[in-house]
C-alpha positions as CSV (number, residue, x, y, z in Angstrom):
1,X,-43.0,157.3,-86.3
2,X,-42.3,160.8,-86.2
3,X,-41.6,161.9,-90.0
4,X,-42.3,159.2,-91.5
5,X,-43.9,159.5,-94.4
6,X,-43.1,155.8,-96.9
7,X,-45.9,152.8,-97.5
8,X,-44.5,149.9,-98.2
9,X,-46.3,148.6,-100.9
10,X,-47.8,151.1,-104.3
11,X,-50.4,151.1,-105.3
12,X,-49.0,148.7,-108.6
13,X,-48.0,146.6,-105.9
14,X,-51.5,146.1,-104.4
15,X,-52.9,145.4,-108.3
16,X,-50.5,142.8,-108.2
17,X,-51.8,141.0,-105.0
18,X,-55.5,141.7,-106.0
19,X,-55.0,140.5,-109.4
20,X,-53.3,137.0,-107.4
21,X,-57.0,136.9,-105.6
22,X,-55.8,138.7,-103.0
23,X,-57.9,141.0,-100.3
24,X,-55.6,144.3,-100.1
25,X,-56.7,146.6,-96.9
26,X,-55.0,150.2,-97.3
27,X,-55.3,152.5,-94.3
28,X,-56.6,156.0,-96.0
29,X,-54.2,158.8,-96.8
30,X,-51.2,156.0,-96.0
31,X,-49.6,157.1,-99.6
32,X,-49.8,160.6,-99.4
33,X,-46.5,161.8,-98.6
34,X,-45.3,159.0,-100.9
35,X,-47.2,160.8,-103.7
36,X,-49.7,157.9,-103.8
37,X,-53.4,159.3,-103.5
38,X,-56.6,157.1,-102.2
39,X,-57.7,156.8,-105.5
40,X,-54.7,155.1,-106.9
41,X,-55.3,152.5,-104.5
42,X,-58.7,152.2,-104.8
43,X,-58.1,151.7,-108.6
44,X,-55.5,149.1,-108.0
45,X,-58.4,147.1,-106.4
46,X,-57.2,147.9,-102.6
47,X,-60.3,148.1,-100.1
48,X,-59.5,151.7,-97.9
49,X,-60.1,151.7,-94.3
50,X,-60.5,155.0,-92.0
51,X,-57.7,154.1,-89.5
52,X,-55.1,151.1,-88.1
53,X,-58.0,149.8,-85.6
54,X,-60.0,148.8,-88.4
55,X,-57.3,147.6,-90.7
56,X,-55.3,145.9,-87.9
57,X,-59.1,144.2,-87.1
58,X,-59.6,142.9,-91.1
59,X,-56.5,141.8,-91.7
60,X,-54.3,139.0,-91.2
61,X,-50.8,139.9,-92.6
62,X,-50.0,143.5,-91.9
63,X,-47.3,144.7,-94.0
64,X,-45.6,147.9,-92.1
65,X,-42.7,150.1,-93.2
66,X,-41.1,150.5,-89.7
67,X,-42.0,148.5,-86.1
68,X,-45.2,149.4,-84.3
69,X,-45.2,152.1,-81.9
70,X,-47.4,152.0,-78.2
71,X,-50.8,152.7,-80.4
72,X,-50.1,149.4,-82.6
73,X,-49.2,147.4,-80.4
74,X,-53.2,147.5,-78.9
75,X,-54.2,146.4,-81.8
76,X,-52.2,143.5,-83.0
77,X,-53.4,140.3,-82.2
78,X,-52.5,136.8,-82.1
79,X,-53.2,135.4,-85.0
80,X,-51.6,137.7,-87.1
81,X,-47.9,137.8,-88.8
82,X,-46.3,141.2,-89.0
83,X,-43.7,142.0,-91.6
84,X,-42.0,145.2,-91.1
85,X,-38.7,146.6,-90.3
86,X,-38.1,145.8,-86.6
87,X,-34.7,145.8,-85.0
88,X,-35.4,143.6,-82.5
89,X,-31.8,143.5,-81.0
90,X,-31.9,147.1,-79.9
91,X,-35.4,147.0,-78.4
92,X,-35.7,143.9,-75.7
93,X,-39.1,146.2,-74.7
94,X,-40.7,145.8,-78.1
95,X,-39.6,141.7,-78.1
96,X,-41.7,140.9,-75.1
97,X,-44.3,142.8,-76.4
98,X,-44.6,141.1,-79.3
99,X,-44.3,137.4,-77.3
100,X,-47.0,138.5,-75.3
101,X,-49.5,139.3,-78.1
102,X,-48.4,136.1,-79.6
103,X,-48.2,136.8,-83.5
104,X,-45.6,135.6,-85.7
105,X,-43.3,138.5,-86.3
106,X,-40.5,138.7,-89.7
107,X,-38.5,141.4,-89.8
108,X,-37.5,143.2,-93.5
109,X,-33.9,143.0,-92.4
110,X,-33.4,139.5,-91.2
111,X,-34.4,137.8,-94.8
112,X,-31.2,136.7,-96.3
113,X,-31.3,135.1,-99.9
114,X,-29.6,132.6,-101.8
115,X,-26.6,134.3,-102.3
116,X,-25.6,135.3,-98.1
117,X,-27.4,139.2,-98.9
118,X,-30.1,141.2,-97.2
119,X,-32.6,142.3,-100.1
120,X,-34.8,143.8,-98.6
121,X,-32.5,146.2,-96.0
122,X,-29.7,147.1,-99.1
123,X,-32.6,149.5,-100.4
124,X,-33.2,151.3,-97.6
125,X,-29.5,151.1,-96.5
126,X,-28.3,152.4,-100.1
127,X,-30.9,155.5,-99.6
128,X,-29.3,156.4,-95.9
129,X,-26.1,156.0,-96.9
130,X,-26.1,158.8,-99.2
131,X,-28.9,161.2,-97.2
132,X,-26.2,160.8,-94.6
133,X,-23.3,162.6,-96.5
134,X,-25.6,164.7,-97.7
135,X,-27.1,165.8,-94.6
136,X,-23.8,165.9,-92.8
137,X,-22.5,168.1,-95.8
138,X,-25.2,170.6,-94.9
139,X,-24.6,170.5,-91.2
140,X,-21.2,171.6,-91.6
141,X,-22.5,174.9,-92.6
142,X,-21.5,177.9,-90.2
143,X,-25.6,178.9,-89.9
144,X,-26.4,175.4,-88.9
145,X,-23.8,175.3,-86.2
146,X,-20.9,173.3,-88.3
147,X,-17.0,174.3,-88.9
148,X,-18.3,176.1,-92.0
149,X,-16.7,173.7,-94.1
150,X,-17.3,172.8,-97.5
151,X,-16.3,169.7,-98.1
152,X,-15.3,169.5,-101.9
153,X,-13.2,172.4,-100.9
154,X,-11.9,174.9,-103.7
155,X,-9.0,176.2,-105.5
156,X,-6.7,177.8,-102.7
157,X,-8.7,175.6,-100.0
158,X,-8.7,172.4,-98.3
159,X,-11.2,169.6,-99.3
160,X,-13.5,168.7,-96.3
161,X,-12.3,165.2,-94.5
162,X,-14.8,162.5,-94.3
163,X,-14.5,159.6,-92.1
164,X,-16.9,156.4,-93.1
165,X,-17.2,153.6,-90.9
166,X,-18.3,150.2,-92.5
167,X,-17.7,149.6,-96.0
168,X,-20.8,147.6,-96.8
169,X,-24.3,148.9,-98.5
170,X,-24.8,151.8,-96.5
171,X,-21.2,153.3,-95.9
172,X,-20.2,152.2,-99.6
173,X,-23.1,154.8,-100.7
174,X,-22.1,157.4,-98.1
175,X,-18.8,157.0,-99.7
176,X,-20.4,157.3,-103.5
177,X,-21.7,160.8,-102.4
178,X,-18.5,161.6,-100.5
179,X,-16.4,161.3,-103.4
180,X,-18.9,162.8,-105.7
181,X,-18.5,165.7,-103.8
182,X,-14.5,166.0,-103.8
183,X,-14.1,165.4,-100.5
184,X,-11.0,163.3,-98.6
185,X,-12.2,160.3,-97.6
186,X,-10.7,157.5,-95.1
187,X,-13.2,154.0,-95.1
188,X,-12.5,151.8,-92.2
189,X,-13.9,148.1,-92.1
190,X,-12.6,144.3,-90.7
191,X,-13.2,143.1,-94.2
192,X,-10.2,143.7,-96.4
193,X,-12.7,142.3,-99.4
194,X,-14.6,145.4,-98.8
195,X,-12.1,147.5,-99.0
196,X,-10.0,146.5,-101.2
197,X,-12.9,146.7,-103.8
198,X,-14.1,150.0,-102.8
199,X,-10.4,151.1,-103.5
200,X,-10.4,149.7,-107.0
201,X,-14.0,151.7,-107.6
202,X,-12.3,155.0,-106.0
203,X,-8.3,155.2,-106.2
204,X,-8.5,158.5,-104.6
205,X,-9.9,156.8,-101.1
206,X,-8.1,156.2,-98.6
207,X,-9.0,152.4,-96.2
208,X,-7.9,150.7,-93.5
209,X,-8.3,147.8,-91.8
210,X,-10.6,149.2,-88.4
211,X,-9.1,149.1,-85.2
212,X,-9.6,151.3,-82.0
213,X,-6.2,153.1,-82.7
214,X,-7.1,154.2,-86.3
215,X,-10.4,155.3,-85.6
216,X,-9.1,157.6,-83.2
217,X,-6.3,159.2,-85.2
218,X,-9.1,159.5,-88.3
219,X,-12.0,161.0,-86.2
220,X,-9.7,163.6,-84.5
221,X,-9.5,165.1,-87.7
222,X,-12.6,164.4,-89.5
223,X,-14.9,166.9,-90.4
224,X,-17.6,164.5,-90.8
225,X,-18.0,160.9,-89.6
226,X,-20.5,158.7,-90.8
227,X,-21.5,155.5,-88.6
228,X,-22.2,152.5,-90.8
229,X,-21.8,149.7,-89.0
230,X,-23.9,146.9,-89.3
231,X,-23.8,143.5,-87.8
232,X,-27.0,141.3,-89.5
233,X,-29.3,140.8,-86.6
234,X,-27.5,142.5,-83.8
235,X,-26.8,145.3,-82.0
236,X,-24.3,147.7,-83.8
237,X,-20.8,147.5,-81.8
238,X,-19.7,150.5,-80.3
239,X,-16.9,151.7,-82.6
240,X,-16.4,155.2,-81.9
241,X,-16.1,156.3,-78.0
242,X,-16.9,158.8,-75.9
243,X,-13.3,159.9,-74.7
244,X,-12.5,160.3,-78.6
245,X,-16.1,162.5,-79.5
246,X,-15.2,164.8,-76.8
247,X,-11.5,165.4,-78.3
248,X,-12.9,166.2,-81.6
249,X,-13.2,169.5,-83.6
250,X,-15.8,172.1,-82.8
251,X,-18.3,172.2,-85.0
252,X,-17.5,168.6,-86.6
253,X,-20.4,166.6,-87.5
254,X,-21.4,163.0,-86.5
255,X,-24.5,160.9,-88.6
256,X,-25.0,157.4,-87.2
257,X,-27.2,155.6,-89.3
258,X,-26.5,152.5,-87.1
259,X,-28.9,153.7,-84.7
260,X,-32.0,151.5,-85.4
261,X,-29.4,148.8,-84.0
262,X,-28.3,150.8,-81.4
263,X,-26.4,153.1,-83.0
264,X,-22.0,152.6,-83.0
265,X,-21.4,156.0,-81.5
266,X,-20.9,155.3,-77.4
267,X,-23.5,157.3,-75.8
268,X,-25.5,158.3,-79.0
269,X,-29.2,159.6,-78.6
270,X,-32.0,159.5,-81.4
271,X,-32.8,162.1,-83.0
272,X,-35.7,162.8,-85.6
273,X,-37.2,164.7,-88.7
274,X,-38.3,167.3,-86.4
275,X,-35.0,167.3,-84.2
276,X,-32.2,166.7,-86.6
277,X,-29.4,167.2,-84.0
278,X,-28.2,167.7,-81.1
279,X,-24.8,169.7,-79.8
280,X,-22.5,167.6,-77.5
281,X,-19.0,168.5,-76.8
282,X,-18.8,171.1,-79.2
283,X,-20.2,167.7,-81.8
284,X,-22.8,168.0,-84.0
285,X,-24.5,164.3,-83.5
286,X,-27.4,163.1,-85.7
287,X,-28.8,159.9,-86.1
288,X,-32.6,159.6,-87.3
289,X,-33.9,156.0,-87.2
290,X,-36.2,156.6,-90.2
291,X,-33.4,158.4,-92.0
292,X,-35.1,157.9,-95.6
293,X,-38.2,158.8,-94.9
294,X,-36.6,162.2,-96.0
295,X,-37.4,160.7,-99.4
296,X,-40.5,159.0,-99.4
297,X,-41.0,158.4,-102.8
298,X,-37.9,157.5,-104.1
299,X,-37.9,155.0,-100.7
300,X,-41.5,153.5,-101.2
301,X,-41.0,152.3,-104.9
302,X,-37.7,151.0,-103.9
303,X,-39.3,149.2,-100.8
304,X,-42.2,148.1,-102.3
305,X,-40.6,146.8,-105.3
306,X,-38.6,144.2,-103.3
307,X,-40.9,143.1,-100.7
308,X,-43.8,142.4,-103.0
309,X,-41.9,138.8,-104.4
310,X,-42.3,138.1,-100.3
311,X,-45.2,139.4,-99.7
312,X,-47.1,137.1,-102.2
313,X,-46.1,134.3,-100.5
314,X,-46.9,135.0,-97.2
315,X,-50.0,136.2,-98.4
316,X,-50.5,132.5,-100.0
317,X,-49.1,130.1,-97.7
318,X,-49.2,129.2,-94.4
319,X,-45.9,129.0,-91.7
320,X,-46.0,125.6,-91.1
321,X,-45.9,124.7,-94.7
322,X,-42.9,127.4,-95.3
323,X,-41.0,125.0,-92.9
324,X,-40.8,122.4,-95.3
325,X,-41.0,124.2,-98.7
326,X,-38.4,123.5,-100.6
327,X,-38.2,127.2,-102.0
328,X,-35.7,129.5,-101.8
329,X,-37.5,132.3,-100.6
330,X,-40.2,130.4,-98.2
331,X,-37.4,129.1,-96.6
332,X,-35.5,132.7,-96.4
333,X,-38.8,133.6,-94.7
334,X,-39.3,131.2,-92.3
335,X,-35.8,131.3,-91.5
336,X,-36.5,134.9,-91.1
337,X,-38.9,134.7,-88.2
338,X,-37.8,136.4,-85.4
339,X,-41.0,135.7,-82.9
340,X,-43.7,132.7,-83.4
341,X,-46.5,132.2,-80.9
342,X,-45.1,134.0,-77.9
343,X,-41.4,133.0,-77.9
344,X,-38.5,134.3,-79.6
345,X,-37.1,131.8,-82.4
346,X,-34.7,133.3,-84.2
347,X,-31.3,132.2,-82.5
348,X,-28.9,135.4,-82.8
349,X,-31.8,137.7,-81.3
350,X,-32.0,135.0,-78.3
351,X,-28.5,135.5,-77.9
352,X,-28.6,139.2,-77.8
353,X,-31.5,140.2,-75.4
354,X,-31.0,137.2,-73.3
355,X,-34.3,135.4,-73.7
């Protein structure tokens, strides 16, 4: 994908599956922008390979950061099981795709542990959460095009109004940085848990209960809104329309970090590392899928750590036995699975394209 730069596993990560009598297959210069060099890897016991045909070809569980693009997809065959990020709901194309090839398919964000979380999306989440305030901060900037707004304000000046909506992982951290900052901040969300303990953490907030009424009053004024919506396995709902971006202030800013799920700004287009933004209606609108890529490092170590516990076991068991494992996490895996020889099995993604 176009900026990407993360690996999902470090080289520490790879000792640890070699040292379990693991084969580890590591496409060459895959770390680099992570800061990881070949050599690491090839210390850590990890075999390098020159490019994806050849690694796709030796191995059988291929461990991705984000889903595969055209050029993958002629290389993945049936017998394998792909574990990436893959936000199936928002890309129907990329499901029959992947039923055609016939693999078994679990995406990073659809494991949910013991306790009802997503462990291995809150990383990743956490990290866009506060890129986005940052990045929106910046784009408020005269030079870039903004209201030339800064949004901790001054003495003598108003503080910069930032509108955040979903209070879970990702919005809470857009929040953390919002505050941080000294801006004015309004949270909307349907859980009053939520928000009611993100007002305890931060009594200068200000939250609400969402509706379409509020987040039209809000975003009217906002100098920056932040789209943080997430519904666990589904397409993000539409929360702020067209008619209400259009009546918004010139030179405000919008970052949807929903957009891997379709994004919860009506009529929202990807953007990228290369194309931050586009202007519409006066609107600065970003929303970069692989939003954290931005930090590669910092996203890889905090990736890799989580996924390695997950990655050992698929990398030591087999999906029919997961079925009736009695552990916790082979169960959060199989449960997990989102496509298994050529159909779709995972019941809310049915639901959602139609299959």
């Amino acid at each position: 994908m176009t900026g990407e730069g993360r690996v999902p596993l470090t080289p520490a990560a790879c000792r640890s599956l070699v040292e379990a009598g693991h084969t580890v297959f590591v496409q060459k210069s895959a770390g680099i922008h992570s800061g990881y060099l070949d050599s690491a890897y090839q210390q850590a016991g990890a075999e390098l390979v020159d490019d994806a045909q050849h690694l796709y070809g030796l191995a059988q569980l291929i461990v991705k950061v984000k889903q595969p693009l055209a050029q993958d997809l002629t290389l993945l065959r049936s017998d394998r099981i792909l574990f990436s990020y893959l936000h199936l709901a928002a890309d129907a194309t990329l499901v029959q795709h992947l039923c055609d090839i016939g693999l078994s398919a679990i995406p990073f964000e659809s494991v949910v542990d013991e306790s009802g979380q997503l462990p291995l999306l809150t990383p990743m989440s956490q990290v866009a959460g506060r890129i986005a305030t940052i990045r929106g901060a910046s784009m408020l900037f005269r030079n870039r095009g903004g209201r030339g707004v800064l949004l901790g304000g001054i003495e003598g000046a108003d503080a910069g109004r930032v509108v955040i909506l979903g209070a879970g992982v990702a919005g809470s951290h857009a929040l953390a940085v919002a505050v941080a900052l000294g801006a004015k901040v309004d949270v909307l969300d349907l859980d009053e848990g939520k928000l009611r303990a993100l007002q305890q953490q931060y009594p200068g907030i200000t939250t609400h209960l969402s509706t379409p009424e509020i987040v039209e009053t809000l975003c009217l004024e906002a100098d920056l809104v932040i789209g943080a919506v997430l519904l666990a396995g589904r397409r993000a709902p539409v929360v702020l329309k067209q008619s209400v971006v259009k009546n918004m202030h010139a030179g405000s800013v919008i970052v949807d970090i929903a957009i891997d799920q379709g994004g919860c700004v009506e009529g929202i287009r990807t953007t990228s590392s290369e194309q931050l933004c586009y202007i519409e209606h006066g609107v600065i609108h970003s929303a970069v899928p692989n939003m954290p890529a931005t930090v590669a490092r910092t996203s890889s170590q905090a990736l890799s750590s989580v996924i390695l516990p997950y990655v050992q076991l698929l990398a030591g068991a087999d999906l029919a036995a997961m079925a009736a494992s009695e552990s916790a996490p082979e169960q959060a895996l199989y449960r997990a699975m989102a496509v298994h020889q050529g159909g779709v099995v995972d019941e809310v993604l049915q639901r959602e394209i139609a299959f």
